[in-house]
C-alpha positions in Angstrom: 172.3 79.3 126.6 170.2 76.4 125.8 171.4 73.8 123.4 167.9 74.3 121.1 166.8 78.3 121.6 164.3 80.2 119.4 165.5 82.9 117.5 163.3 85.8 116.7 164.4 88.6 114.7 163.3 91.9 115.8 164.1 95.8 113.9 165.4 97.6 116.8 163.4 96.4 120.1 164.4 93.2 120.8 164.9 94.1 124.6 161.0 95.9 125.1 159.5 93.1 123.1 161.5 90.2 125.8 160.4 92.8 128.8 157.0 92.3 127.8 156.9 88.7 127.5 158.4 88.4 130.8 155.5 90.9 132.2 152.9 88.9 130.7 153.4 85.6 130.6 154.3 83.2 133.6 157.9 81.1 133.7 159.4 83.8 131.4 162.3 85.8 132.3 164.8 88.1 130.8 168.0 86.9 130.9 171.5 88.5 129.3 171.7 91.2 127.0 174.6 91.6 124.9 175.3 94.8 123.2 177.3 95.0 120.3 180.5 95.4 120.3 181.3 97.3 117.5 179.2 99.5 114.9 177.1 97.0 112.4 175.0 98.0 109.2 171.7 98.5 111.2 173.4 99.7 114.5 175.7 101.1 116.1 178.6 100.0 119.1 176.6 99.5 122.3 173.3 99.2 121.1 171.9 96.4 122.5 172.3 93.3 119.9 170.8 90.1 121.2 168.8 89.5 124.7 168.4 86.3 125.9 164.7 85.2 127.3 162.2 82.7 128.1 158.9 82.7 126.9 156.7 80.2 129.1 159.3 78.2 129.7 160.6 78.1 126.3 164.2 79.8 125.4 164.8 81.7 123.0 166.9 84.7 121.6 165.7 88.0 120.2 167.8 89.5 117.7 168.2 93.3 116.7 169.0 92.6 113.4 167.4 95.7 111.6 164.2 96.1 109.0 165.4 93.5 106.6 163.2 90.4 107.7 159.5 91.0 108.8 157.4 88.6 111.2 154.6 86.4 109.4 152.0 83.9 110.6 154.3 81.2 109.5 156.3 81.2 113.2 153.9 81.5 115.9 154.1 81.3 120.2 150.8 79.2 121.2 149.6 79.3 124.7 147.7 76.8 126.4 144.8 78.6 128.4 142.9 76.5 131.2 139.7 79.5 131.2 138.4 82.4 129.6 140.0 84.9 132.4 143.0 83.3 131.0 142.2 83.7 128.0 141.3 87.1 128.0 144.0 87.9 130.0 146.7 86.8 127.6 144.6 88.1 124.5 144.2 91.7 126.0 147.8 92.2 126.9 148.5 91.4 123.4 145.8 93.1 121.6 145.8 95.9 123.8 149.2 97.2 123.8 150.0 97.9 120.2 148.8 94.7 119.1 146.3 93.4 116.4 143.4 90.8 116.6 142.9 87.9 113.8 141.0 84.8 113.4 140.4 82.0 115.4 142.6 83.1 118.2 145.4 84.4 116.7 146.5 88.0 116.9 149.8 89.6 116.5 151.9 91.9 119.8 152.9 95.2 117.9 156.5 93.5 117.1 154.4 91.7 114.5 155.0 88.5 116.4 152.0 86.0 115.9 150.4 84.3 119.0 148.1 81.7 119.2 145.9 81.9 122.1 144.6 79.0 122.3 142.1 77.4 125.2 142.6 73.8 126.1 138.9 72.8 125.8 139.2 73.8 122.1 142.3 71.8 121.5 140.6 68.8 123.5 137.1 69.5 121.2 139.3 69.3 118.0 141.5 66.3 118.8 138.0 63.9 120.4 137.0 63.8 116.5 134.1 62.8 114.9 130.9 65.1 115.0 132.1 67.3 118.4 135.3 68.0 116.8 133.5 69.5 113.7 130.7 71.9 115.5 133.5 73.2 117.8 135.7 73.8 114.9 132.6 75.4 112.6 132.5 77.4 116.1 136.4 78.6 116.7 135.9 79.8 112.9 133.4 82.8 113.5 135.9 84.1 116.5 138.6 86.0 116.7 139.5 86.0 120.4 138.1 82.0 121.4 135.2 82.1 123.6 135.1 79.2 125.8 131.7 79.1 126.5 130.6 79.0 122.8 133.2 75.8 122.1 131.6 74.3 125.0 128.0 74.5 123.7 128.9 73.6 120.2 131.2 70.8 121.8 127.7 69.3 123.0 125.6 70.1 120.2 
């Protein structure tokens, strides 16, 4: 285990939700899974407690810790995308298995988790400042998914 690793509690599917990431995201794995070793209040002996997994390239550690805690847009994953295949990519996995679209590139996987995806030419737009930082930032706020082409134009006015 990694000195620093991201926990993330999860009800009951701690496992599926890490399997997924692995699937759909590259440098992410699934590593251990440790199952419980005795009965717990939202569990039982065996059931599986805590997996271990990387998320692109980050560690972390999902916990089956029950219904107590819910997910908000308060902890998010952000990926960097270099297109709009990319970006679509990444978006559609989440969106379309369970998950739920909201603005300005964020949407949620059906865990609740929130993701930012995020396309580096918008990140670029916003950080240059000034007058291109502002149109591509008036643009990223009428999306939901980010389309790249659109942050280009407004990038150039």
């Amino acid at each position: 285990m990694a000195k620093n690793t991201i926990c993330v509690w999860y009800d009951k599917d701690a496992e599926a939700a890490a399997r997924f990431y692995a699937a759909t995201f590259p440098d992410s794995a699934v590593g251990a899974v440790i199952r419980a070793p005795g009965d717990y209040p939202d569990g039982k002996q065996g059931d599986v407690l805590v997996v271990e997994f990387t998320v692109a390239g980050i560690p972390c550690i999902g916990l089956n810790g029950g219904p107590a805690f819910k997910h908000n847009e308060a902890f998010s994953f952000q990926i960097a995308t270099d297109d709009q295949e990319e970006t679509d990519r990444y978006w559609n996995a989440i969106v379309g298995n369970g998950g739920q679209e909201s603005e300005c590139g964020w949407c949620k996987d059906k865990w609740g988790v929130s993701w930012q995806i995020t396309p580096r030419v918008l990140s670029e737009a916003l950080s240059a400042g000034g007058g291109e930082a502002k149109r591509a930032f008036d643009a990223m706020m009428t999306m939901r998914k980010i389309d790249i082409a659109t942050i280009e134009a407004a990038r150039r006015g």
